[in-house]
N, C-alpha and C positions, 0 to 999 in steps of 0.2 A: 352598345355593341363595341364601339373605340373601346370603352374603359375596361371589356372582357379579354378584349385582344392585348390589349397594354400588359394587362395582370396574365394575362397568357404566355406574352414574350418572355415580363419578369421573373415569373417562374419558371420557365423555361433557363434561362441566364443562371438565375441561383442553385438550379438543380446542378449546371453543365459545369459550375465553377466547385460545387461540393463533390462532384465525379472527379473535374479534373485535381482539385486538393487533396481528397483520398490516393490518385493514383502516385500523386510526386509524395505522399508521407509513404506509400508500399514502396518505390522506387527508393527512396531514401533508407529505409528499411532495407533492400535487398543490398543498394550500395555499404552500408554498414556494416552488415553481414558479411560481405566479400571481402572488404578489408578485413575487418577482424580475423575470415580466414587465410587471405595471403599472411597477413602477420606471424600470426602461428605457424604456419607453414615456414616461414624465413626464419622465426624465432626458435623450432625445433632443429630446423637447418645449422643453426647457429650454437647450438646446443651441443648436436653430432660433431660439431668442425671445432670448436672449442676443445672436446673429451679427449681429442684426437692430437691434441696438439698446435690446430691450424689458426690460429691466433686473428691473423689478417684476417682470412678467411671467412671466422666466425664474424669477428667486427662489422665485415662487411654487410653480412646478413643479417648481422640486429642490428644495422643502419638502415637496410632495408626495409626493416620491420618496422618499426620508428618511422618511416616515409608511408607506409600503407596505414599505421595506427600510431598514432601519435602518444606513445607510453612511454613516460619517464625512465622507467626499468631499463629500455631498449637502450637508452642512451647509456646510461650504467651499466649495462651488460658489454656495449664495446666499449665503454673506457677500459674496463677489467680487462678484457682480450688484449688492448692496445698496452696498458701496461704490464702485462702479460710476457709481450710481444717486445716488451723494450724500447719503447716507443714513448716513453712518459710525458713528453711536451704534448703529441693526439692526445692521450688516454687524462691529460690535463685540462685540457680544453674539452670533450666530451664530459667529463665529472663538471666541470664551471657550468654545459649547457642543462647537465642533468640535474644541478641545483637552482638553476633559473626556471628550471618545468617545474620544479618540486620545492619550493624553501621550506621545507617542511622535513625534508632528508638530511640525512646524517651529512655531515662536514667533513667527517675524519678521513675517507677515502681522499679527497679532493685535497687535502692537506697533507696527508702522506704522500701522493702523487707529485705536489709541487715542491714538498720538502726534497724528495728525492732528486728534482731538476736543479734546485740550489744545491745539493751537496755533492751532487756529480755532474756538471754541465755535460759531459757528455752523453751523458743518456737524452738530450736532447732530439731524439728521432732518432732512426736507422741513418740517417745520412751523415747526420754530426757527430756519429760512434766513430768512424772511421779514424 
């Protein structure tokens, strides 16, 4: 009778642990999902504000996107807005962090960006244009 109730409990436990394992991979599942669509949702954002001119704007929102989904692209998308923007020292450091997600991506951006800050120090940020 012990050894029915023992195997009673254990099964019990293994059931409760494959319930609870099932529901954190669906929760992890819905979390994913959600990201994915804030991302998109920032990243269209980012798209609209871009087209429009709003440089910062846009950056900001594929930075956003990049914080909810962690995609390389996102990073490259606001260095382009930041050098865009005139900003080439950000939109410098955004391509360096886009090629540490991705060593796999093209160079040329991030070297046309830094060439740009050697042959004009002032395009050094909005602040150092002055």
């Amino acid at each position: 009778m012990v050894r029915s109730s023992a195997s009673a409990f254990l099964l019990t436990i293994v059931l409760a642990l494959g319930v609870a394992g099932q529901a954190t991979v669906a929760h992890a599942q819905t979390s994913s999902r959600r990201a994915l669509e804030l991302a998109r949702g920032h990243m269209e954002e980012g798209q609209a504000l871009y087209s429009t001119g709003r440089y910062v704007e846009a950056a900001e929102e594929f930075l956003a996107a990049y914080q909810a989904r962690e995609f390389s692209a996102f990073l490259f998308n606001a260095a382009l807005c930041y050098e865009r923007f005139g900003d080439v020292s950000r939109a410098a450091d955004l391509y360096q962090r886009y090629l540490d997600r991705d060593p796999n991506a093209s160079r040329q951006r991030f070297q046309e960006a830094v060439r740009g800050v050697d042959d004009d120090p002032s395009r050094l940020g909005v602040e150092g244009a002055a």
